[in-house]
N, C-alpha and C positions, 0 to 999 in steps of 0.2 A: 701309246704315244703320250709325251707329256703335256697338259693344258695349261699349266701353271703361267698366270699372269706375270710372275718373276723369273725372269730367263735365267737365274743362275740355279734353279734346280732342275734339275734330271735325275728323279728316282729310278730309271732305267740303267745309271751312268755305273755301275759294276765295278770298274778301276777304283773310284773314289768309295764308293760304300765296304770294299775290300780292302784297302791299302793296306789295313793294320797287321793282315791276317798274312803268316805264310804259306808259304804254296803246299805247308807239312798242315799247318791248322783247318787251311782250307780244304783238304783234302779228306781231314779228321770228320769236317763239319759236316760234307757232301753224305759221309755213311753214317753218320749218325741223324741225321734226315731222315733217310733211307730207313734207318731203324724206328724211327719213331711215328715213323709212317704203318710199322707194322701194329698188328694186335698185338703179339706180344706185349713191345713196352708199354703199349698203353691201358690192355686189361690182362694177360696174365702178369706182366711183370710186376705191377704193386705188392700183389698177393704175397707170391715167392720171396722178392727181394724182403719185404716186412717181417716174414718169416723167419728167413735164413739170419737176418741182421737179430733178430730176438733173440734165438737162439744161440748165438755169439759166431758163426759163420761170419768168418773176416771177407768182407765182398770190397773194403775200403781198394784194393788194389786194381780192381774190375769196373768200381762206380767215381774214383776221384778222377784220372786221366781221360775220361768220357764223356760222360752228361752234365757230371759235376762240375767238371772242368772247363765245359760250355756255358753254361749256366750262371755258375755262380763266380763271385772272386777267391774264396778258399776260405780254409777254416776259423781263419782271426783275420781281424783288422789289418797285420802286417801280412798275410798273405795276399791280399788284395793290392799291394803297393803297385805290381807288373800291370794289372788291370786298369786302376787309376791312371798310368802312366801310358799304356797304350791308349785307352780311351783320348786321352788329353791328346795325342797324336795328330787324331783327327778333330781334335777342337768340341769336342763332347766332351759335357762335365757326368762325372760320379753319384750317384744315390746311393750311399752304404747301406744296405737292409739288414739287418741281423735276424733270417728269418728261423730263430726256434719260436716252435709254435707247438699248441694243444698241451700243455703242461699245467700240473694241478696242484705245486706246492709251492709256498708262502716265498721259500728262501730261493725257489725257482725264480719269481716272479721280480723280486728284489735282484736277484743276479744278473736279468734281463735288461732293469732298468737302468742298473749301472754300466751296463753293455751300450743300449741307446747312447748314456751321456758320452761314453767313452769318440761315439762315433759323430757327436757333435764337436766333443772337443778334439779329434782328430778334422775334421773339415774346419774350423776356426783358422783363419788367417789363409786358407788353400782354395784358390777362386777355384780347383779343378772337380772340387765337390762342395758345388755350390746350395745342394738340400739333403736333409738325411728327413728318415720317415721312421714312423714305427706303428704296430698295431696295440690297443689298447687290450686284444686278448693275450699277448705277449705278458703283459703288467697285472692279471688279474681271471679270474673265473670266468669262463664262459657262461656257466651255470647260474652265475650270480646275478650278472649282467642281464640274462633274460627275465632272471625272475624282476630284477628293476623295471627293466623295456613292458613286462606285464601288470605294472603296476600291482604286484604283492607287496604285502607286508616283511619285512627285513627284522631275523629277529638278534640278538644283540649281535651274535658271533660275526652273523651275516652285513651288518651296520658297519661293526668296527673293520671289516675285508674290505668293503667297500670307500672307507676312507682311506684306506692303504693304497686299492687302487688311483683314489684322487690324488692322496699324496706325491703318490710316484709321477702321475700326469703331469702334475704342478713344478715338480722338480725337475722334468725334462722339459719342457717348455719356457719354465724360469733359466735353467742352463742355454736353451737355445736365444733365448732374449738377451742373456747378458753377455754371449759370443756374437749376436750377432750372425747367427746361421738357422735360417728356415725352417724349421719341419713339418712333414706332411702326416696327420692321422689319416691311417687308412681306415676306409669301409668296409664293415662285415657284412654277416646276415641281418638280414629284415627286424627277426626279431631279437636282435640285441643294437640295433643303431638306432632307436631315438638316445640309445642311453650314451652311445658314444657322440653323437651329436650333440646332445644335451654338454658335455666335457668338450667336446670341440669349441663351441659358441660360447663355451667361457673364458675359454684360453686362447682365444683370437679378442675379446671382448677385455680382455686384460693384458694382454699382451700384443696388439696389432693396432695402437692408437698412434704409435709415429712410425713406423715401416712394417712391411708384411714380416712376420714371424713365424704365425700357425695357417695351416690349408687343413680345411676337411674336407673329407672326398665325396663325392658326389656320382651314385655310381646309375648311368640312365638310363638304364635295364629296366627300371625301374619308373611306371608311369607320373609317381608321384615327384620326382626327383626336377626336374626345374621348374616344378609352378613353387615347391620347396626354397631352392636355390635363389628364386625372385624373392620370396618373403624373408630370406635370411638378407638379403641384400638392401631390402627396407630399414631390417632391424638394424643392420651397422650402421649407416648411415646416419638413423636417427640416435644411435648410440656414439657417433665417430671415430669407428673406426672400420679397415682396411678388412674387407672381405676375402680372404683363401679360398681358393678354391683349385680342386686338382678334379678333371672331370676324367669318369673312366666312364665303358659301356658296362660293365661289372662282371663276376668272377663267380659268381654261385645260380646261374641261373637252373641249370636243372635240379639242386637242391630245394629251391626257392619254392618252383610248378609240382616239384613230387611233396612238399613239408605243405604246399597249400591244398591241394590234392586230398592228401592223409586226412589232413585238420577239416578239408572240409570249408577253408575262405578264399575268397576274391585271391587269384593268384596277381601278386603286387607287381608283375612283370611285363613288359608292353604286350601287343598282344601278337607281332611280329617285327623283322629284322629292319621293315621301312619303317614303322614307328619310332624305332630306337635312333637309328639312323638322321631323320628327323628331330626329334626333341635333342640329339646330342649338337646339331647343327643350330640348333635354337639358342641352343647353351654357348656355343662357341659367337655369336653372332650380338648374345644379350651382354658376353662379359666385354667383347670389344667395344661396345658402346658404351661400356660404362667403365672404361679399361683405369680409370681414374681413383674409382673405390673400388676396385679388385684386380687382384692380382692371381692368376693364373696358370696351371698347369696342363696342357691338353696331353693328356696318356692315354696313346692308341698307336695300334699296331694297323689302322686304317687309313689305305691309301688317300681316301678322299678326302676324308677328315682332314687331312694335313695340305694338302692341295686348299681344302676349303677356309682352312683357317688362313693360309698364305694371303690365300685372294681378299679376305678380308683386311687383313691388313694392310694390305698394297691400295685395296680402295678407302680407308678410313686415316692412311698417309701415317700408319704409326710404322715405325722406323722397329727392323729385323733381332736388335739386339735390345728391346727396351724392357725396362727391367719387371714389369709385371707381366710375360711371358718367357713362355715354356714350354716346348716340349718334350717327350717322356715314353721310352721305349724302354722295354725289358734286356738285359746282356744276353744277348745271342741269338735274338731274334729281329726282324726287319731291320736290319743296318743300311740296304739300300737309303730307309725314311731318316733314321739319324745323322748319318755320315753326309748324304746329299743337304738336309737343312743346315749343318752345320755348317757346311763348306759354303754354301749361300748367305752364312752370317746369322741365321738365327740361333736361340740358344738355346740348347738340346743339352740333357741328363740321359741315364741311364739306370736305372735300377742295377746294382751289384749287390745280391745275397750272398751272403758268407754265414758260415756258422757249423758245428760238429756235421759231419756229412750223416749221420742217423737222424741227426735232428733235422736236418735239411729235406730229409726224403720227402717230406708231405708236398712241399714246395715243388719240386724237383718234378715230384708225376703230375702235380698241377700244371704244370709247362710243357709237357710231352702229350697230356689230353689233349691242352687247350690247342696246340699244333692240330692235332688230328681233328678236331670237334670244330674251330674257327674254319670254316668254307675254305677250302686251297691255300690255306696257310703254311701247310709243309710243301705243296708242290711250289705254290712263290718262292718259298727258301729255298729250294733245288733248284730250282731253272737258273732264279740267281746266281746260285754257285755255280752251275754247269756253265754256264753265263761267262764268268767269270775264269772257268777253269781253261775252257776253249780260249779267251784272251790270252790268257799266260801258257797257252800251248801244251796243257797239262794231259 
């Protein structure tokens, strides 16, 4: 049953969280659920499919009308046109992600960047994709970044990499300032995010002195993450300007407990699902109070969380479409949460990854774990659609 202090949602409401979908997509959706509820896709299929695609096994005919095709908007920026446009349908805006990732060469990383700019100056002027994101391991070494985050010495090769990568940062965030279109750095691992923080707070601190421009992500998995968030909200302030923030519960937790395990430190991860829960409700509760110097994106695939945020706003009298909120769901998963806020009038994004479909795979089983691993997250996507399917008599 819904509790929501605002009567125009109903996350139960199926018609509306469905509209966009046909009764042929719908149907698609329903078994491929069903599939990703199996092991298969989620531990043997990595293996295989990484395999078979190595090897030059054309599987593109098998994985693009499927998962791919759930998932993500398509291979380029104009293949995502249909996606944009259906999202918009239902009054949800666009996140372009261009997710190739784990790549290790120079003219890669530069190719990358020019790809983010492409997706800023494709949202310029089109309220329908109102934030584009990118990861900083996109634009630069993962290898390199730790060795910073562990305060090593850099020796010239390693220096001059490293201002390429700032380079590149400076240039998408300068493109996103002078269009006028947000972008959100995402968060990585533990140990390469002071260094992307470190880059985040510069380019919010240089770029977010007369509207929000830059968010860094904030992921509260992580016990350290909004006694952080407080202190970075001092610094702006006292620097003036406008605080980003895009809060996740985070994306690497069993890498985080096995890497602090191995090494042998303080695992940096709450110590349960109520802690997390908790500090992430802290965090949604500190930015409304302070909803003046920050600007905000709540991304979560959490029933409550979105219920809890409502309620705070209904009691703190800020009004469903203002502009330093956000919420933020992944393409293909909990639509009941996007489509019901939206249609309630608040203002809902959607993450849309596009990009070469091998390059995408990393992404792609990241979303078919996280199904099976987040508590009843595939079984809510099924009842939904069963939900849904029994409405239109299917």
């Amino acid at each position: 049953m819904d509790t929501n202090s605002d009567p125009r949602i109903n996350f139960e409401n199926t018609e509306i969280a469905f509209r966009q979908k046909s009764d042929n997509e719908l149907k698609k959706a329903y078994w491929l659920f069903k599939l990703i509820g199996s092991n298969f896709l989620t531990q043997i299929g990595p293996p295989i499919t990484n395999f078979l695609l190595k090897i030059g096994v054309p599987l593109k005919w098998a994985i693009k009308p499927t998962i791919f095709e759930h998932f993500c908007g398509g291979e380029t920026i104009a293949e995502c046109e249909h996606t944009i446009a259906q999202l918009h349908e239902g009054n949800v805006g666009t996140i372009l992600d261009y997710s190739v990732e784990g790549e290790e060469e120079e003219s890669v990383f530069d190719a990358t960047c020019e790809e983010i700019i492409r997706t800023i100056e494709r949202a310029d002027g089109d309220p329908r994709i109102p934030i584009t994101v990118f990861k900083i391991t996109g634009i630069g070494k993962f290898d390199l970044l730790a060795k910073l985050d562990a305060k090593q010495p850099l020796n010239t090769a390693e220096q001059e990499a490293y201002n390429r990568v700032h380079a590149r940062c400076l240039k998408i965030c300068e493109t996103a300032y002078l269009k006028g279109v947000p972008t959100m750095i995402d968060a990585e691992e533990t140990w390469i995010q002071d260094t992307i923080d470190s880059l985040a707070m510069e380019m919010m601190e240089r770029f977010n002195k007369e509207k929000l421009i830059v968010y860094n992500t904030y992921q509260i998995y992580r016990h350290d993450k909004f006694k952080a968030l407080q202190e970075d909200y001092k610094y702006a302030q006292a620097k003036g300007f406008i605080l980003g923030v895009k809060m996740v519960r985070g994306a690497y937790m069993e890498k985080e407990r096995k890497r602090a395990l191995e090494l042998g430190y303080p695992s940096p991860i709450q110590k349960d699902k109520a802690a997390t829960d908790a500090d992430y409700n802290a965090t949604l509760k500190f930015c409304v109070e302070n909803i003046s110097g920050i600007s905000f994106v709540c991304g979560t695939h959490n029933e409550e969380s979105c219920r809890y945020l409502v309620d705070l706003l209904q009691q703190h009298k800020i009004s469903a479409n203002h502009p330093h909120v956000y919420f933020a769901q992944l393409l293909g998963m909990s639509d009941n949460l996007s489509f019901n806020l939206a249609h309630g009038g608040y203002q809902v994004a959607k993450y849309v990854p596009y990009g070469p479909i091998k390059a995408v795979m990393p992404y792609l089983f990241r979303r078919a774990q996280e199904n099976t691993s987040v508590a009843g997250q595939t079984g809510r996507e099924l009842k939904l659609i069963n939900q849904e399917k029994k409405r239109r008599g299917l």
